[in-house]
Residue, then its C-alpha position, 0 to 999 in steps of 0.5 A: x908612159x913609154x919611152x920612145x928613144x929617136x936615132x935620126x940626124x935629119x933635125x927636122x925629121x927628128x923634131x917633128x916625131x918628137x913634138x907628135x909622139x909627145x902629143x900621144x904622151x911618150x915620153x921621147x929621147x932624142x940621140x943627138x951624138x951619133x957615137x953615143x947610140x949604145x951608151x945612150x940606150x943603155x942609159x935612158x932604157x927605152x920601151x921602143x927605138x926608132x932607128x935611121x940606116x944612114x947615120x954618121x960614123x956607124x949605120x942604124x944596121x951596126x947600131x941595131x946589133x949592138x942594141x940587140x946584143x944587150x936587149x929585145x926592145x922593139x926595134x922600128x927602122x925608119x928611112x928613105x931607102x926602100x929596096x927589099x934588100x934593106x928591108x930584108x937586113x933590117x929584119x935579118x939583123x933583129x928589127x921589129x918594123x920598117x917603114x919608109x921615109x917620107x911617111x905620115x906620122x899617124x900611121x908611125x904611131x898607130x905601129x909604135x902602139x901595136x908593137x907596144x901592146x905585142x911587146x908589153x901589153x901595153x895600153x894607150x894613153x892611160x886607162x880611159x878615154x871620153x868624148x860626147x857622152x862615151x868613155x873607152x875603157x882601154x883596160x878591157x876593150x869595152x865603152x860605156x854610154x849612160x851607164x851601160x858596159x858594152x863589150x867591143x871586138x878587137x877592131x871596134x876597140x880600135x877604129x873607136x879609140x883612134x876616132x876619139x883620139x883625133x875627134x874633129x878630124x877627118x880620117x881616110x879610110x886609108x889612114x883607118x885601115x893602115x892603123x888597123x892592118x899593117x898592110x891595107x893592100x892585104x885588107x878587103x875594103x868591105x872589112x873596115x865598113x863592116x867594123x864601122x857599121x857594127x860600131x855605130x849600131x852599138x853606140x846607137x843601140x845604146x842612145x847615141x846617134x850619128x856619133x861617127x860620121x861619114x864624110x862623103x869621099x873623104x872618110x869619117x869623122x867624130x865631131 
């Protein structure tokens, strides 16, 4: 289980991250005195830092170099300024990511996940998920469906493992392709129904059918 140290003095903000990031089973600490940050990291060694800009006393810059003069943690900066000069410093100053604020918490997750697996190899949620008569082997990329290993590209791992996660909801395509690609824009829109439809015909090919759905203009769905 990784650990997920909050620097965030919008209490709200800061609980709602919390209570989400808990539902994907990290474990989370939240840094409530703003002189503290380094102590704290020191202490509680985290596996990833989610870090605000505007802070009391010290800014999440100064904070992001003194986390950096100790260790390489992934780094995620979170805030509402947006200007390309912020970003900029941010990745000047050692940070892994930016993502502006207001932001959707399942897209923040689907990055804390990928700059996990970058920085430790890191799986998600354990070593198997299973639904409706399909268990994801996250060891090794791979499902099985009665009984049968089938092999899954890269993608097919992913878009699979996120359906499954949040089976009964319905997700976007944007959503999809945004926890696939860290920027959709940079992503023909062709490519996510390609992977969705090579998924779908192993999970046929293998006894299941209309396993993932389409929700006509809203995306798809595993019930």
């Amino acid at each position: 289980m990784a650990k997920i140290m909050i620097v965030e003095d919008e209490v709200v903000i800061r609980q709602l991250i919390s209570e989400e990031l808990a539902k994907w089973k990290f474990e989370v600490f939240q840094t409530t005195d703003f002189n503290e940050v380094l102590n704290d990291f020191e202490r509680e060694q985290p596996q990833l830092v989610l870090l605000d800009i505007n802070l009391p006393v010290f800014d999440g810059y100064y904070w992001c170099q003194q986390i950096r003069a100790v260790s390489k943690v992934p780094i995620i900066f979170i805030s509402s300024r947006n200007t390309n000069m912020d970003q900029i410093m941010a990745m000047n100053m050692g940070a892994d990511d930016y993502i502006t604020k207001p932001f959707q918490v399942d897209i923040l997750v689907a990055k804390i996940n990928a700059l996990l697996r970058r920085s430790y190899n890191y799986v998600e949620g354990g070593e198997t998920l299973s639904h409706n008569g399909i268990t994801l082997n996250m060891d090794n990329s791979s499902m099985a469906i009665n009984g049968q290993v089938i092999d899954l590209s890269k993608n097919e791992y992913r878009l699979l493992f996120i359906l499954m996660k949040q089976h009964g909801k319905i997700l976007s395509r944007e959503k999809l392709l945004r926890a696939l690609w860290d920027d959709e824009r940079f992503v023909d829109d062709n490519t996510l129904t390609v992977n969705i439809n090579r998924l779908r015909r192993k999970i046929q090919q293998a006894g299941i059918d209309e396993y993932i759905q389409t929700k006509v203009g809203q995306g798809y769905i595993i019930p």
